[in-house]
N, C-alpha and C positions, 0 to 999 in steps of 0.2 A: 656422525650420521645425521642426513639432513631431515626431518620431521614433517611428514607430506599432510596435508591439512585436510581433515573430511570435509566433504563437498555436502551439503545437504539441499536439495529443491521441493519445496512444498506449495502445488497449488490447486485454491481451495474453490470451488464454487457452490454457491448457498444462494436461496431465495430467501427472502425475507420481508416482512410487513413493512417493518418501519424502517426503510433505507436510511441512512445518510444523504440530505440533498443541499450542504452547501459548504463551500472551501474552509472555512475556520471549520469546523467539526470534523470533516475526514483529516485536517492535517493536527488535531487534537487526537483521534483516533489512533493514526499513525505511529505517531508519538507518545503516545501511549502503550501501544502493542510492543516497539522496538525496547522500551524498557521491561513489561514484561518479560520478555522472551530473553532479557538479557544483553542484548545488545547495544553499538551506540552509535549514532550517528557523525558521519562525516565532516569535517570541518569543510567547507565551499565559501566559492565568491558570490554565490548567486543565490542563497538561501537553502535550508534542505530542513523537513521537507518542503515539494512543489507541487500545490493545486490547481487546479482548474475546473470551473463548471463548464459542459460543453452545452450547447442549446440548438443543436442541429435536431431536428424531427427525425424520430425512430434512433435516435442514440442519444437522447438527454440525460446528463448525470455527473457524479462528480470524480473524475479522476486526480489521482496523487501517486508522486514514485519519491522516492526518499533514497541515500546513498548512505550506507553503515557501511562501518569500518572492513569488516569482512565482504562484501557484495550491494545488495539491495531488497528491494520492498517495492512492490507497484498495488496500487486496489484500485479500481474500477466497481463502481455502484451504479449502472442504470436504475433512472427509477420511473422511467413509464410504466414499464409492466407490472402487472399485480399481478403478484409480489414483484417486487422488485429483486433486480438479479445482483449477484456482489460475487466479482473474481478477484480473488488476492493471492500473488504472486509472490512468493518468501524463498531469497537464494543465499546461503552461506558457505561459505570455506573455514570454517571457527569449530 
């Protein structure tokens, strides 16, 4: 009998003072989290995790997605806003 895998999607959103606002720290963050929570990251050609600071006006901030063995991980930190806004994105099949 074949063992159907629980699905789990958790996403979070939080404001917060002290955002995260540069690529080394959310992808320390990141990696961070995915070993808490137990999980582990996917072996890639292209690195993982992947940051980016965006600098477009009324969406400045630092995005990262990361690919674990089971699914993914996305976060999203604007930090115009006071507070700053943080949506974290957590999908597993594990």
């Amino acid at each position: 009998m074949t063992k159907i895998p629980a699905h789990n999607h958790a996403i979070i959103r939080a404001e917060v003072k002290k955002p995260i606002i540069n690529v080394a720290g959310i992808i320390y963050w990141t990696k961070d989290l995915i070993k808490d929570i137990g999980m582990e990251l996917s072996e890639t050609s292209s690195g993982n995790p992947i940051a980016a600071y965006i600098d477009d006006e009324n969406n400045r901030g630092v995005t990262c997605a990361a690919l674990i063995k089971t699914s993914h991980i996305a976060v999203h930190i604007w930090d115009e806003p006071d507070p700053a806004l943080v949506q974290l994105d957590v999908y597993t099949c594990s």
